[in-house]
Backbone as CSV, one residue per row, in Angstrom:
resi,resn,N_x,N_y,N_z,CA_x,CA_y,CA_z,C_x,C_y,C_z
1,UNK,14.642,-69.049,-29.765,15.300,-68.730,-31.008,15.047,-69.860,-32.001
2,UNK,14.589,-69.696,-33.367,14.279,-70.604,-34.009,16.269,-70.112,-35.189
3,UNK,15.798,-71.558,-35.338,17.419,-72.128,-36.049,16.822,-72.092,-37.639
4,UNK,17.470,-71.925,-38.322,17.207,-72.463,-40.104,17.589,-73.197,-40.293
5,UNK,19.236,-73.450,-39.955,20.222,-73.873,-40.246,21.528,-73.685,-40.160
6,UNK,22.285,-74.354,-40.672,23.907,-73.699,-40.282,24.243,-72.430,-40.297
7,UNK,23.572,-71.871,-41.093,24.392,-70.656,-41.890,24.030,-69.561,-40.971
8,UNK,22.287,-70.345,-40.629,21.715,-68.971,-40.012,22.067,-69.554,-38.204
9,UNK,22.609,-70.377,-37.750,22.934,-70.719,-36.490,24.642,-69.557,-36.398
10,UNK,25.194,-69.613,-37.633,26.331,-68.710,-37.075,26.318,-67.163,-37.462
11,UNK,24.924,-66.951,-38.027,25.150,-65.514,-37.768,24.384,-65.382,-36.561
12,UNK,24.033,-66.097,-35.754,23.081,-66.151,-34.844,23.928,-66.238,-33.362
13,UNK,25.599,-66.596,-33.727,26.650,-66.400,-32.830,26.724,-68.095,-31.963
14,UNK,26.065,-69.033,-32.765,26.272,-70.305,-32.437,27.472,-70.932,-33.240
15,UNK,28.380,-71.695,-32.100,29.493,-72.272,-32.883,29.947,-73.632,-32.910
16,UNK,30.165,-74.710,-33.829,29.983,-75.979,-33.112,31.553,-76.697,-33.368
17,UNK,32.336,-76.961,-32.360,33.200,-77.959,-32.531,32.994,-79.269,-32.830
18,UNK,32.444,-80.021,-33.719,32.159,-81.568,-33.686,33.280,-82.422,-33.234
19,UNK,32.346,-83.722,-32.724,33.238,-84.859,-32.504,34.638,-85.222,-33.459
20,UNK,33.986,-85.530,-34.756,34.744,-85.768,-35.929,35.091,-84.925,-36.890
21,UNK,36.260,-83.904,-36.478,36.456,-82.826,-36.474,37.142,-82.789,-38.047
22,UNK,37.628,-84.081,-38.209,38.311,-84.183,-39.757,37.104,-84.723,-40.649
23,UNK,35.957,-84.504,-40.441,34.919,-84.886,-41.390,34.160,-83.909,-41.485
24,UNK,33.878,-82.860,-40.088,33.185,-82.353,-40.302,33.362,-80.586,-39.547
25,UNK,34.657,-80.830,-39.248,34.895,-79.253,-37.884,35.935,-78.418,-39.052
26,UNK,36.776,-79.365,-39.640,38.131,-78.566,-40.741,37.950,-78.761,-42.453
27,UNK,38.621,-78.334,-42.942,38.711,-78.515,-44.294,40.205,-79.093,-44.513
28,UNK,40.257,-80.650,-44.394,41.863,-81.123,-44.223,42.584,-80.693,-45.781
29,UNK,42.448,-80.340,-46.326,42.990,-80.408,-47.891,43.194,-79.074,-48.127
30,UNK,43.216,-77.657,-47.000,43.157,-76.575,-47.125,43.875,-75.973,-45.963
31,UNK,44.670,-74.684,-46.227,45.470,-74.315,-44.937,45.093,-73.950,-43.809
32,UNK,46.300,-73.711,-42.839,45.556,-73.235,-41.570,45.096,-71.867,-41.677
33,UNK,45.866,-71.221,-42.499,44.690,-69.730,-42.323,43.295,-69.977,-43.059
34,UNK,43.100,-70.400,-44.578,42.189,-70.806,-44.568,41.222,-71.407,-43.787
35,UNK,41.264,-72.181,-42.976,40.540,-73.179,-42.108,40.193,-72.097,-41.107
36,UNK,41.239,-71.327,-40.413,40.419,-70.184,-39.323,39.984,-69.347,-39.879
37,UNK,39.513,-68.650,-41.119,39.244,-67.312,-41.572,37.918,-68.105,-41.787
38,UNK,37.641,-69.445,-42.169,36.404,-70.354,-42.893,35.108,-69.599,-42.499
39,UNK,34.792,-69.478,-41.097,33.305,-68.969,-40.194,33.714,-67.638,-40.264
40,UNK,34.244,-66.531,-40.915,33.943,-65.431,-40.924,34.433,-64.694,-41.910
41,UNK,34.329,-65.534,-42.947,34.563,-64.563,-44.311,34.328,-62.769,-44.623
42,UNK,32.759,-62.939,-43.711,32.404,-61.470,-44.424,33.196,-60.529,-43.360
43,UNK,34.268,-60.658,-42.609,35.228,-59.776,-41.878,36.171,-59.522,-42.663
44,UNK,36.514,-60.206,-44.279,37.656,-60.050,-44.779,37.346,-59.944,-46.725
45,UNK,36.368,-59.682,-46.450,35.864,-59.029,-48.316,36.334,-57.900,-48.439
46,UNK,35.983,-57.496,-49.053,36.386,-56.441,-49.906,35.439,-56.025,-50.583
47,UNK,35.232,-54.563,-51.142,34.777,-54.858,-52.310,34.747,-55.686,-53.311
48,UNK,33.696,-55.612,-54.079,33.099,-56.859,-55.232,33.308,-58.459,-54.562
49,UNK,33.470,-58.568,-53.392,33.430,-60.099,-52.559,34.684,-60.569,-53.051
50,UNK,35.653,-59.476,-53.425,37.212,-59.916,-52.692,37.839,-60.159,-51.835
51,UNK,38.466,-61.205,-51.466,38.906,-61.319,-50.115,40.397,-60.806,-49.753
52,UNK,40.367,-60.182,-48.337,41.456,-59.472,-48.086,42.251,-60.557,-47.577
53,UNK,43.258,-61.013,-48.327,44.188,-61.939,-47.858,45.300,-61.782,-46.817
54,UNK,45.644,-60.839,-47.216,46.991,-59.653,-45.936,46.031,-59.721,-44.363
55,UNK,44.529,-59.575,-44.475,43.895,-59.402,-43.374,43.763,-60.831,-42.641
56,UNK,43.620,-61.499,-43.955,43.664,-63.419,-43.189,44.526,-63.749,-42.629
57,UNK,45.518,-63.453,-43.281,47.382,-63.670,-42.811,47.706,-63.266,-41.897
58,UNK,47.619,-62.107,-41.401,47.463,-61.294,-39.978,46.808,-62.250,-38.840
59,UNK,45.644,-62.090,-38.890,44.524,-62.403,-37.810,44.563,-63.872,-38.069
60,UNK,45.537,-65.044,-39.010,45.484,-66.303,-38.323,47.029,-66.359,-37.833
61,UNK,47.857,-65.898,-37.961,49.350,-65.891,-37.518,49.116,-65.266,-36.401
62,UNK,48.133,-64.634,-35.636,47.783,-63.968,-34.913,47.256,-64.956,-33.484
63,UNK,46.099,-65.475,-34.427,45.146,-66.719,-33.639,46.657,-68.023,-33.747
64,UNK,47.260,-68.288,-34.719,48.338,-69.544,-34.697,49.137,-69.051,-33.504
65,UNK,49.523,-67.924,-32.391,50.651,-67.783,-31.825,49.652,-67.987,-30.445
66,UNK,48.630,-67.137,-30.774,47.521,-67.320,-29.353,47.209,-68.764,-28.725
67,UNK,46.964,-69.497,-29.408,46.511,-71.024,-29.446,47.738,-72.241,-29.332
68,UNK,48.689,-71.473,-29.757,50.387,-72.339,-29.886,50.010,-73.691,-30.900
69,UNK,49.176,-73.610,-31.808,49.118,-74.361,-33.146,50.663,-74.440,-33.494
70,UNK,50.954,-75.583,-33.650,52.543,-76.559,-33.942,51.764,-75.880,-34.969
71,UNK,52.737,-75.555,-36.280,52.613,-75.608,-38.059,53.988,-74.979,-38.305
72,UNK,54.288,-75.308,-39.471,55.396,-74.914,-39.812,54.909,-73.685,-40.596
73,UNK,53.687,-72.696,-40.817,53.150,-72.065,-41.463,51.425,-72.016,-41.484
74,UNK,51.075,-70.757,-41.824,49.834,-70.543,-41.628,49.344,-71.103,-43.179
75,UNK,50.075,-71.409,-44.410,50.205,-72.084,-45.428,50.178,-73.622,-45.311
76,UNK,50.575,-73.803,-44.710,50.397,-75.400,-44.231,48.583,-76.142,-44.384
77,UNK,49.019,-77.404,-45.448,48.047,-78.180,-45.058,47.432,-78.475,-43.650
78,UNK,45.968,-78.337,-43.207,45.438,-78.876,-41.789,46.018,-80.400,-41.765
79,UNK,45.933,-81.262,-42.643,46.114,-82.515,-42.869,47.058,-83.162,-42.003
80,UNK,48.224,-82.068,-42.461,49.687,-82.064,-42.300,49.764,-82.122,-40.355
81,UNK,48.835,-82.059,-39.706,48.931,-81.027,-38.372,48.685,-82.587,-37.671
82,UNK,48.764,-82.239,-36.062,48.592,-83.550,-35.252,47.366,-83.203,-35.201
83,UNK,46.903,-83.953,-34.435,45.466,-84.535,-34.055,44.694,-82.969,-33.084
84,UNK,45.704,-83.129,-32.189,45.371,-81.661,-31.075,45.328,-80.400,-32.082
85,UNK,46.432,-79.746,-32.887,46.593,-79.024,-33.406,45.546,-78.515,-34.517
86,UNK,44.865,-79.983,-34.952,43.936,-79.596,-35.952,42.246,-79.452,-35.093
87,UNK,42.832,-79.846,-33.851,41.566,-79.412,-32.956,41.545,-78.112,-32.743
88,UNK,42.702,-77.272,-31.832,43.038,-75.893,-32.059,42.704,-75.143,-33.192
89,UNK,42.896,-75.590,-34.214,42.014,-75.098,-35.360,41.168,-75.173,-35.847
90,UNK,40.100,-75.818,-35.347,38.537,-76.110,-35.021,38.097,-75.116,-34.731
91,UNK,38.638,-75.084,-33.657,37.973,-74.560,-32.315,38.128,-72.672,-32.614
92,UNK,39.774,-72.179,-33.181,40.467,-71.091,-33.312,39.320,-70.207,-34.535
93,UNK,38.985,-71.303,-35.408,37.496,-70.463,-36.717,37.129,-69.701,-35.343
94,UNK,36.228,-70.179,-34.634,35.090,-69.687,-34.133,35.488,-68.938,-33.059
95,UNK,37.063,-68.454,-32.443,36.868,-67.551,-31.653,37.144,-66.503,-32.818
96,UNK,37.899,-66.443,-33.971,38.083,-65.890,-34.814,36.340,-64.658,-35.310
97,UNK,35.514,-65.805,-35.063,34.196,-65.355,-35.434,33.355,-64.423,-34.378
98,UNK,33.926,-65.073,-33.158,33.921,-64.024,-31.906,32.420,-64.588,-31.921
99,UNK,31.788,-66.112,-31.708,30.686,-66.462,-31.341,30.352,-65.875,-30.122
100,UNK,29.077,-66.311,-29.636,28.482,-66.307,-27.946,28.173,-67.404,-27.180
101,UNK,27.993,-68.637,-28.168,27.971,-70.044,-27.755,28.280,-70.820,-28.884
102,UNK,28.986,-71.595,-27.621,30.335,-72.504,-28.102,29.668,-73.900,-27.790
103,UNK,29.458,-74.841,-28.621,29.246,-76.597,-28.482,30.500,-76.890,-28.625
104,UNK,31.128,-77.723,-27.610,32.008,-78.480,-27.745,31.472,-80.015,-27.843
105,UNK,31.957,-80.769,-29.060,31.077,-82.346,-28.886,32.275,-83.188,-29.314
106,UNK,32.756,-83.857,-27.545,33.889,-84.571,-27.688,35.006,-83.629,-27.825
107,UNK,35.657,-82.232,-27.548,36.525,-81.985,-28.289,37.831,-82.514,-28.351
108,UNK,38.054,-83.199,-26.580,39.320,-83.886,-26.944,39.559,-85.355,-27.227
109,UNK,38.755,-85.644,-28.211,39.138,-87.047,-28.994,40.174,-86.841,-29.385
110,UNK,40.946,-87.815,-29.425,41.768,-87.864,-29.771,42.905,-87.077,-30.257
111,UNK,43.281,-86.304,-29.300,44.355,-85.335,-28.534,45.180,-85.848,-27.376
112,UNK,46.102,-85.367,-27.276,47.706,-85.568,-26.506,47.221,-85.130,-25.294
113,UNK,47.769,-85.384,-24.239,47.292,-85.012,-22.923,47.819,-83.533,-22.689
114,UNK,48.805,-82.918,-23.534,49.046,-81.349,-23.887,48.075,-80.832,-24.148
115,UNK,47.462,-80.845,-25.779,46.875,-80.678,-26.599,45.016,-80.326,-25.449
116,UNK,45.326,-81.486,-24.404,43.734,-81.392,-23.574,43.870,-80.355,-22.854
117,UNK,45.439,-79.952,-21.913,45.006,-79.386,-20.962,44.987,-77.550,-21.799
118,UNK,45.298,-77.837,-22.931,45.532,-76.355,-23.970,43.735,-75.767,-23.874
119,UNK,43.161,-77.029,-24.407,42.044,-77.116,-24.696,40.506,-76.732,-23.052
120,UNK,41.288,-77.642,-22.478,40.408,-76.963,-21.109,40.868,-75.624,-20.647
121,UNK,41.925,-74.826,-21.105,42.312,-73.507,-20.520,41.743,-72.836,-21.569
122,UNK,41.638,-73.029,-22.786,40.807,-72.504,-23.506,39.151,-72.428,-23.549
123,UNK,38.794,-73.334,-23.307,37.040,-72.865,-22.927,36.978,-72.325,-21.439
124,UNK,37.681,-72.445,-20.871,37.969,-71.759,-19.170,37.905,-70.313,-19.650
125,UNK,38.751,-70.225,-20.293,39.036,-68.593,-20.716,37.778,-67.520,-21.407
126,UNK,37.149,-68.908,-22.265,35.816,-68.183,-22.832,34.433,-68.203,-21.881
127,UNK,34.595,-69.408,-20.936,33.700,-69.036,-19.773,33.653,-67.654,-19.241
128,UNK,35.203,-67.490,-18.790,35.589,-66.595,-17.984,35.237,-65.005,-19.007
129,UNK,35.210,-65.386,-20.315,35.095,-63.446,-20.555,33.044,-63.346,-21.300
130,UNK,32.270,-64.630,-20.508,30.870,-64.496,-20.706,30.239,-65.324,-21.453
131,UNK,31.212,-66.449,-22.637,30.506,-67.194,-23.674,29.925,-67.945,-22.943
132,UNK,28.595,-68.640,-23.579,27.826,-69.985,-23.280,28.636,-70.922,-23.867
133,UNK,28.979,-71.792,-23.095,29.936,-73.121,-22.969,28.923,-74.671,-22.840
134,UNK,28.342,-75.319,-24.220,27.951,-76.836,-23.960,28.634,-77.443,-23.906
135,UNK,29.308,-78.373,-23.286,30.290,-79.318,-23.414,29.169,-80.660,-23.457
136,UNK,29.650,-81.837,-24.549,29.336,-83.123,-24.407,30.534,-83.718,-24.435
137,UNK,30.368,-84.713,-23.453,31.473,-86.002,-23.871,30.851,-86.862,-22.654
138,UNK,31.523,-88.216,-22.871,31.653,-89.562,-22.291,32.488,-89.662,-21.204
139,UNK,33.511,-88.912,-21.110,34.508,-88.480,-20.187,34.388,-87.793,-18.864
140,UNK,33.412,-89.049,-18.097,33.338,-88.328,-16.730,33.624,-87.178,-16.121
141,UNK,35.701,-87.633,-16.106,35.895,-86.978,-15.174,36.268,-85.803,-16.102
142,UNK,36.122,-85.367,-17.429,36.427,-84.298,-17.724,35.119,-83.352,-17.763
143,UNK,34.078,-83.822,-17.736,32.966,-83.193,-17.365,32.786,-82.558,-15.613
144,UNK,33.190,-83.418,-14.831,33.334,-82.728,-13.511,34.528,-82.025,-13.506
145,UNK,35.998,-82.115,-14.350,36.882,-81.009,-14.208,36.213,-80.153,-14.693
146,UNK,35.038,-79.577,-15.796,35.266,-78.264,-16.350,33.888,-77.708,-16.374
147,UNK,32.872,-78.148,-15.671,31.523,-77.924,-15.946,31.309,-77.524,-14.778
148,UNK,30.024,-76.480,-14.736,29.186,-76.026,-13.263,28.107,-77.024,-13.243
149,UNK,27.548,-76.891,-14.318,26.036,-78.049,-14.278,26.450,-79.365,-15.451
150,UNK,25.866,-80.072,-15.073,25.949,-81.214,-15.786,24.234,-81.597,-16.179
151,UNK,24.026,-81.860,-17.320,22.405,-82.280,-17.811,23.101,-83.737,-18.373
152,UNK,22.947,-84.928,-17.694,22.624,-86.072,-17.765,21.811,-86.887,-18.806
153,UNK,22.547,-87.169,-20.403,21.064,-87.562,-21.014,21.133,-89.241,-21.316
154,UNK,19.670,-89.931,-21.155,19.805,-90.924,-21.597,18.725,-91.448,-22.306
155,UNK,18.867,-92.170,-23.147,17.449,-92.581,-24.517,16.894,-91.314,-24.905
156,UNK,18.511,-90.329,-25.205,17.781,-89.197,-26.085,17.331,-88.427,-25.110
157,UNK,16.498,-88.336,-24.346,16.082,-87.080,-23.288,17.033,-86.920,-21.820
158,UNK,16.832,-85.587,-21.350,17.798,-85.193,-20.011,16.752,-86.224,-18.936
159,UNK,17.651,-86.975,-18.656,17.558,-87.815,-17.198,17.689,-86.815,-15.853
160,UNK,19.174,-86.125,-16.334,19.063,-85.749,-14.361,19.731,-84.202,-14.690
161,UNK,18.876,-83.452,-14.185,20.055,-82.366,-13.768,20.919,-81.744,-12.788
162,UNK,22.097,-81.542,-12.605,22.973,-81.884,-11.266,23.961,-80.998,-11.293
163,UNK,24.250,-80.132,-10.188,25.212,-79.015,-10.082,26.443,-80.011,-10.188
164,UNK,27.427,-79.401,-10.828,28.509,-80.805,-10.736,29.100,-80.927,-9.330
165,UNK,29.349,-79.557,-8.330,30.318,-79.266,-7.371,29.197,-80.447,-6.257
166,UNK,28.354,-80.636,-5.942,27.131,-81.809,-5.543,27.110,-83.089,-6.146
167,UNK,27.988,-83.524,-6.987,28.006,-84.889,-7.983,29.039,-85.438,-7.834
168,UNK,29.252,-86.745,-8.102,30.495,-87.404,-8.612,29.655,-88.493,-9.894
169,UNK,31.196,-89.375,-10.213,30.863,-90.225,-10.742,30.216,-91.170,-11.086
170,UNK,30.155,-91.577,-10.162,29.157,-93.018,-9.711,27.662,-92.408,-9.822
171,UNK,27.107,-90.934,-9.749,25.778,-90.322,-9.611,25.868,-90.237,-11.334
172,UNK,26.749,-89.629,-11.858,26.718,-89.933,-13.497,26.234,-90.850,-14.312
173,UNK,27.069,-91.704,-13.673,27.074,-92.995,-14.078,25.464,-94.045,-14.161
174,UNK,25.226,-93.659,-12.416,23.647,-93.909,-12.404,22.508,-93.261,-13.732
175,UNK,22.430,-92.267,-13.419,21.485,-91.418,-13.953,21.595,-91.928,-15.763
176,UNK,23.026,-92.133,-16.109,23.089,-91.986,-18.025,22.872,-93.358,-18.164
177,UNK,22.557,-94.430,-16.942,22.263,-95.567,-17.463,20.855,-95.947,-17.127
178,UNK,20.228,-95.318,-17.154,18.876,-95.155,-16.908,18.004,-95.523,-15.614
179,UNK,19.051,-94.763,-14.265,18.846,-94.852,-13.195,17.594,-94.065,-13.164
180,UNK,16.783,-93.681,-11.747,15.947,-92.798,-11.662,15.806,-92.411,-10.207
C-alpha cells in the first residue's frame, strides 16, 4: 500500500495515537466532542458541508460513557481533562472512525495506573473484534503484557523478531541494545 499522507493514510483505515498526544493526537483548545468527531467528519455533513451537530453530540456522549472519559461535558475543553482522559480521547477519534489499524506510540505516557489498565482493555478489545494493533513503547513489561509478537528495533532497523509468549526481558533488552 503506498501512503500519500495523512489524509490519505485515514481514508486508508490507518490510525495513529502519538506519543505527544497534546501536540500532536488532540486539539487542547477544543471540546471533547469536537476532538472525537475530528477523524471523521464526512459521517456528520450534511448537505452543502454542514455539519450535523445533534449527530456529534450523540455519538461522542456515546463514545464519553463507552471509554468512562472523566468530563464534566462533551463541551468541555480537552485541556481541562487529566492526562489519561485526554488519552481516551485520542484514542476514542479513531474508534469513532472505525479504523483497521491502530499505531499506538507510547500511549500510556503519562497516565494513572487506572487510566493504563482502561487503556490495555481497550486495544485488547480491538484485537479481539480483528483490528491490526502496532504497539511501540520502551516499556518492557507492557509490551510482553499485551503483544503476541514483538519486532525489536535498534539503529532504526528490526534487530530481532520474537513471539513474545518465547521472550522475556533480559532477550529485549539484549537484542534493542544491539545484541546479535
Amino acid at each position: 500500500m503506498k501512503i500519500k499522507g495523512p489524509d490519505d493514510a485515514v481514508r486508508k483505515g490507518i490510525a495513529l495515537v502519538p506519543e505527544e498526544r497534546r501536540k500532536e493526537g488532540i486539539l487542547v483548545q477544543e471540546s471533547v466532542s469536537t476532538n472525537l468527531t475530528s477523524a471523521s467528519l464526512g459521517k456528520f455533513s450534511k448537505f452543502l458541508s454542514f455539519v450535523d451537530t445533534r449527530g456529534e453530540k450523540k455519538i461522542s456522549k456515546t463514545m464519553i460513557s463507552d471509554l468512562g472519559i472523566k468530563t464534566p461535558s462533551s463541551e468541555a475543553k480537552v485541556q481541562n481533562l487529566s492526562g489519561g482522559n485526554q488519552q481516551k480521547v485520542a484514542i476514542g477519534k479513531w474508534l469513532i472512525a472505525d479504523a483497521e489499524v491502530y499505531i499506538f506510540d507510547e500511549p500510556t505516557k503519562g497516565v494513572d495506573v487506572g487510566a493504563k489498565k482502561d487503556i490495555f482493555e481497550l486495544i485488547s478489545g480491538l484485537a479481539k473484534r480483528g483490528k491490526s494493533i502496532i504497539y511501540a513503547s520502551c516499556e518492557l513489561s507492557e509490551i510482553l503484557g499485551i503483544t503476541d509478537r514483538v519486532y525489536v528495533v535498534y539503529d532504526g532497523e528490526v534487530a530481532k523478531e520474537l513471539e513474545t509468549k518465547s521472550t522475556n526481558e533480559e532477550e529485549l533488552l539484549f537484542y534493542s541494545t544491539g545484541g546479535k
